[in-house]
C-alpha positions in Angstrom: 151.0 88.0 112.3 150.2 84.3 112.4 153.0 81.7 112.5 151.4 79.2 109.7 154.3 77.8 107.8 153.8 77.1 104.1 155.8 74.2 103.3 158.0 74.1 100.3 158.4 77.6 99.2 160.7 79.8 99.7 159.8 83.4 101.2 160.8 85.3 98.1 158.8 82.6 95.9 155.8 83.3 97.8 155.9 86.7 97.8 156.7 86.6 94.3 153.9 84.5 93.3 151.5 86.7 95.2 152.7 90.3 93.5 152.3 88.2 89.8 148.8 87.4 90.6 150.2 83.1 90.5 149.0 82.2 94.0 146.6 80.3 94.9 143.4 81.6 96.6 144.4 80.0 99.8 147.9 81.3 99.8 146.8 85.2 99.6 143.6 84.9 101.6 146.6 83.7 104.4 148.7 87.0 103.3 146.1 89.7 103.3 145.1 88.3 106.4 148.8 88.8 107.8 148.9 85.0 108.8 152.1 84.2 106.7 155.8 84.2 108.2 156.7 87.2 106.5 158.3 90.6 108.4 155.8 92.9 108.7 157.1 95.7 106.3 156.6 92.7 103.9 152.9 91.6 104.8 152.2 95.5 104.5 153.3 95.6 100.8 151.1 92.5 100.0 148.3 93.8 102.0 148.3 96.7 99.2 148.5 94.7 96.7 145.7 92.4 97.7 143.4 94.9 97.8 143.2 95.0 94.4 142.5 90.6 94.2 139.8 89.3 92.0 138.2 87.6 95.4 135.5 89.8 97.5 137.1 88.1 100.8 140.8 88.7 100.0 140.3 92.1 99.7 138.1 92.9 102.0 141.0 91.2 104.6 143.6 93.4 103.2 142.0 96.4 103.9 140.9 94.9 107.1 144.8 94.5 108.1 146.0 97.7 106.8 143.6 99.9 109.0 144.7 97.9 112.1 148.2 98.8 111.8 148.9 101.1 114.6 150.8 104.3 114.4 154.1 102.4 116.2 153.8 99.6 113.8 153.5 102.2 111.1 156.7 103.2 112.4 158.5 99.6 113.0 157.3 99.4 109.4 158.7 102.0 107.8 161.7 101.9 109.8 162.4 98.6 108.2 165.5 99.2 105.2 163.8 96.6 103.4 160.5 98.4 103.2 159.3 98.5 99.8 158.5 102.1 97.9 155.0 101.5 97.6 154.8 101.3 101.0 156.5 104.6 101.9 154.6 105.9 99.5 150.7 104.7 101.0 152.1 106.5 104.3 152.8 109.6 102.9 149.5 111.2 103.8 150.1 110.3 107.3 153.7 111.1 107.4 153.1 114.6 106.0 150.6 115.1 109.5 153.9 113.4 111.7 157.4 114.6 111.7 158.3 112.2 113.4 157.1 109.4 110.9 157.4 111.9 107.9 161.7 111.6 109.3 161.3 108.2 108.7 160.2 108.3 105.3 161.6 111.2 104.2 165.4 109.4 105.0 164.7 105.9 103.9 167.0 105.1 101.3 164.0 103.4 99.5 162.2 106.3 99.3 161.3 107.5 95.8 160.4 110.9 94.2 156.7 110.7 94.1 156.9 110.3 98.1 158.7 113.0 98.5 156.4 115.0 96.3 153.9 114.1 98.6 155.2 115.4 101.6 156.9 118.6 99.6 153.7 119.3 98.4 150.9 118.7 101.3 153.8 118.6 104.4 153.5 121.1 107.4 156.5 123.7 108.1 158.1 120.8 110.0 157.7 118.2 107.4 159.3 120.5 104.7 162.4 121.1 107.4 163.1 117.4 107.1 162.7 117.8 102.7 164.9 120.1 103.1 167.7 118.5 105.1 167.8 116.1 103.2 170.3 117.7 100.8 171.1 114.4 98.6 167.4 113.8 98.1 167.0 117.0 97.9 169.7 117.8 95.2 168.6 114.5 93.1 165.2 114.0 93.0 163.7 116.2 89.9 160.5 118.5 90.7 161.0 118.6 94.5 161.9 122.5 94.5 158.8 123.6 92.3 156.4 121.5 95.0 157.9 123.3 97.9 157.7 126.4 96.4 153.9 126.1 96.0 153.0 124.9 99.7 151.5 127.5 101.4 153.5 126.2 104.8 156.5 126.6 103.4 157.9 129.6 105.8 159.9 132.5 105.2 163.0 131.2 106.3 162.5 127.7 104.3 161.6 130.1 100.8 164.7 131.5 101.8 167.0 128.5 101.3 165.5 127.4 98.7 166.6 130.8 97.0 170.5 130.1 98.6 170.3 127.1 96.5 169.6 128.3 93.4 172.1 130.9 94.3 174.4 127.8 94.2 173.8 126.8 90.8 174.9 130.4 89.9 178.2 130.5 91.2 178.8 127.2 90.2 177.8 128.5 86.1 179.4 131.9 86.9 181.7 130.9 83.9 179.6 130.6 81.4 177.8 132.9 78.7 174.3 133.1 78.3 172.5 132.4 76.0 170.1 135.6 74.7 170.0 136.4 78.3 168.7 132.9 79.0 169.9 129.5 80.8 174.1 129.2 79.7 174.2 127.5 77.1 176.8 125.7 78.6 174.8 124.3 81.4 173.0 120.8 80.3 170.0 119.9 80.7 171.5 116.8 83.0 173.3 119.7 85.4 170.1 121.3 85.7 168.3 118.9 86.9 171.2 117.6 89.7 171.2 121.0 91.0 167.7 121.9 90.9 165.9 119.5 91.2 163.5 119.5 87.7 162.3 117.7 85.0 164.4 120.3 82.3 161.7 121.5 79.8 158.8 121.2 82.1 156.4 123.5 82.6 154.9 124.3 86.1 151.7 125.2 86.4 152.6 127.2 89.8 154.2 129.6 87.3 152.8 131.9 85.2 153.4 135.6 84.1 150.8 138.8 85.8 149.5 140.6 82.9 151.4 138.8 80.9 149.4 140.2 77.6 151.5 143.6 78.2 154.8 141.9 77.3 153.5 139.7 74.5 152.2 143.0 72.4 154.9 145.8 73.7 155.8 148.1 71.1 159.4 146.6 72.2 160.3 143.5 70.2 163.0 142.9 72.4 160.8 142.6 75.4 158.4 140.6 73.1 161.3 138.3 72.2 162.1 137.5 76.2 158.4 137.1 76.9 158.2 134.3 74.6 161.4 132.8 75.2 160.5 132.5 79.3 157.2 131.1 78.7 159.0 127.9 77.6 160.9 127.6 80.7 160.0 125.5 83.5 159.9 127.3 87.1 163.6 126.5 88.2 165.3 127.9 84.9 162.8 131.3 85.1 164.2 131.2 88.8 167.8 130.8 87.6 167.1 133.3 84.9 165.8 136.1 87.0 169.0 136.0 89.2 171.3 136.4 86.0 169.4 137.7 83.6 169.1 142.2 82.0 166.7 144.5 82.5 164.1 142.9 80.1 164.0 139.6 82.1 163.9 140.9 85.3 160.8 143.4 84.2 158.9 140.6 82.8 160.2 137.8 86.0 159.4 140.1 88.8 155.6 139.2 87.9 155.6 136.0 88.1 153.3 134.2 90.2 155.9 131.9 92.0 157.4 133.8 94.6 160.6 131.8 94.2 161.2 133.3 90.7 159.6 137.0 91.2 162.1 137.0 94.7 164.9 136.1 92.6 164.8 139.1 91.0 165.7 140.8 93.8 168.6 139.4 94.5 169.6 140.2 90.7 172.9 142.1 90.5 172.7 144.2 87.9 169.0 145.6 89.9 169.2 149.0 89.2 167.5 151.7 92.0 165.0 153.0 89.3 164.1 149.5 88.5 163.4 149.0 92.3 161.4 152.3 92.5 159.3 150.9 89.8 158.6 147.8 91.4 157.7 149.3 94.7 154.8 151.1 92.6 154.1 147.7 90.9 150.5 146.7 91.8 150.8 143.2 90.1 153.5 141.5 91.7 153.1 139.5 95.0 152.9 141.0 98.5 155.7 139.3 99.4 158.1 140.9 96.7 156.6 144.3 98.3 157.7 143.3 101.8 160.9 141.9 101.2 161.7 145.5 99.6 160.4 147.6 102.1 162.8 145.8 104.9 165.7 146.2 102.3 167.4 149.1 104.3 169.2 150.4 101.5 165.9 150.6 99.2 164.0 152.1 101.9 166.4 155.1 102.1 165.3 156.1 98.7 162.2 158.5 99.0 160.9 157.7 95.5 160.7 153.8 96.8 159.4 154.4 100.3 156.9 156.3 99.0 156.0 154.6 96.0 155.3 151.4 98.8 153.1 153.6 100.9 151.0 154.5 97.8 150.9 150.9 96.3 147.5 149.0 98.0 149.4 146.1 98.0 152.2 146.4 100.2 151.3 145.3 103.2 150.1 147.6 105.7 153.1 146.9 108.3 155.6 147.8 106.0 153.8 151.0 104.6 152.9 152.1 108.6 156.9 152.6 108.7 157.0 154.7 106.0 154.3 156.8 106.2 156.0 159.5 109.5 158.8 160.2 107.3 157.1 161.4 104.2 156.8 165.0 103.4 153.4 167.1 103.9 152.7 167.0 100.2 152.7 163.3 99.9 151.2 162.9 102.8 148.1 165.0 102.1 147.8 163.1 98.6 147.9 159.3 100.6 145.2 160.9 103.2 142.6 161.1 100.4 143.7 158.4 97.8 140.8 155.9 98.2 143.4 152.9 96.9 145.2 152.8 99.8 144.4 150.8 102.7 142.0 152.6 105.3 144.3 152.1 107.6 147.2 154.5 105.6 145.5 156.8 104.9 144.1 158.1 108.3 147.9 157.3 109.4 148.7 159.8 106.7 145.9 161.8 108.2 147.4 162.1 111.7 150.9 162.7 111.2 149.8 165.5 108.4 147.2 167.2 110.9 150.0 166.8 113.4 152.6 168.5 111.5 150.2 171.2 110.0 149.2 171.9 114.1 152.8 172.0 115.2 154.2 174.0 112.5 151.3 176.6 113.3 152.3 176.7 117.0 155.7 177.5 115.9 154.8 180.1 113.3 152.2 181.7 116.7 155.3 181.7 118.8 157.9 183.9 116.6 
């Protein structure tokens, strides 16, 4: 940064002039060059603007100055409280690489919510910690939940908190009636969105219904009548739904393709046992719904659910390993020779019923 003076105007009036396209040529080929008195965070935020100037010069300079920028003046510059939006925003896709810049950004107060989209939606496991410490941000910036639900770094843990949040909104509506088994009607569409974060009435494209056709022409016009009524909810309210909602809902939400409304289910309630025997037979829900009920020890003691899992191709094959010593010959036999289980089950299923068939014929030698 130069130290040429520009006599007569202000700093605001020549920044000012320069973002309203009323400078002259000389005054913005000085500015995308970074030779104006200006701090840096400043210079940055005209050196994206300037690259769109009508002069071939000007904004060759601008981009010139912005890819010399170093990471620890990206830092000093976003680090500045007077740094400008736009300019969080243009070192999003770096921050989202660099927790330690993407804390910077992430906890500016100028930050806005398409930067924090940004690093919700492309951050690594680290980047999404800080999105989600930030609990004011967090709690008032609409659409934030539905991108960190769909980042495939988002970890266990993290999915897990996000849940505890909407668990939150819950207890904090626990007073109110629903509405056809849907969002309280008490709840506005204001509360919703300052306690999960969404545009209300938006629809998510992260979201969608398994086999959805099934629901939309059962014979049951009940569970027709909830199909339809969830497809106009947005991922946050179908999340909010499955944790309060009957029977119907949960049958159709357990299928839904965002694992932060399908896992809400399970944390339903009213969740009967048979309805979690069913689900453990369910071969179009996610993998993850299938895990997190094979390490529920209370499910797993129910022999209809345990082996229901071991049977079901898509639970994953270190949950179904677990199951497979403790179910009986009969079963067992079945899985050995069921060609839609993983290989991997069934000669498990294999050994332990050979095993048993050898040991129970030493024993029967013996007497």
């Amino acid at each position: 940064m130069s130290g040429a003076q520009t006599p007569g105007l202000p700093v605001g009036t020549i920044v000012e002039r320069i973002l309203a396209g009323a400078a002259p040529l000389p005054l913005r080929s000085a500015a995308a060059r970074g030779a104006l008195p200006l701090p840096r965070a400043v210079l940055t935020r005209l050196y994206l603007h300037l690259r769109g100037d009508a002069d071939d010069a000007v904004r060759a300079d601008a981009e010139r100055s912005l890819g010399e920028l170093t990471p620890d003046l990206i830092g000093e510059i976003v680090s500045d409280p007077a740094c400008d939006p736009a300019v969080l925003l243009h070192f999003a896709a770096t921050a989202a690489r660099d927790e330690r810049l993407a804390e910077k950004v992430a906890f500016h107060p100028n930050v806005d919510a398409k930067t924090l989209h940004f690093l919700a939606a492309e951050g690594s496991g680290g980047v999404l910690e800080l999105v989600l410490t930030n609990q004011e941000k967090l709690l008032s910036t609409p659409g934030l939940i539905d991108r960190l639900s769909v980042n495939p770094a988002l970890r266990q843990d993290q999915r897990g908190r996000l849940l505890d949040l909407l668990d939150r909104f819950v207890q904090a509506t626990a007073g109110a009636e629903p509405a056809d088994g849907l969002v309280p009607e008490a709840i506005t569409a204001e509360e919703a969105a300052r306690f999960l974060d969404v545009d209300v009435g938006e629809l998510f494209a992260a979201s969608e219904i398994v086999d959805g056709e099934e629901f939309a022409n059962s014979p049951d016009v009940a569970v027709q009548s909830v199909y339809k009524k969830i497809l106009t909810l947005n991922t946050a309210q179908k999340a909010i739904l499955a944790l309060k909602g009957g029977r119907e809902e949960r049958q159709i939400l357990i299928r839904d393709s965002n694992k932060i409304v399908a896992l809400s289910v399970l944390r339903n309630g009213r969740l009967t046992d048979s309805e979690v025997e069913s689900i453990a037979s369910m071969r179009n829900v996610s993998d993850e719904v299938l895990r997190v009920v094979g390490i529920n020890r209370e499910w797993a003691k129910n022999y209809v659910t345990m082996a229901n899992l071991v049977r079901n191709p898509r639970t994953p094959p270190g949950i179904s390993t677990n199951f497979v010593p403790r179910l009986n010959n009969k079963d067992l036999k079945k899985i050995s020779s069921d060609r839609n289980v993983p290989e991997i089950i069934r000669k498990a299923a294999k050994r332990t019923f050979d095993l048993r068939t050898q040991q129970q014929a030493a024993s029967f030698r013996k007497k």
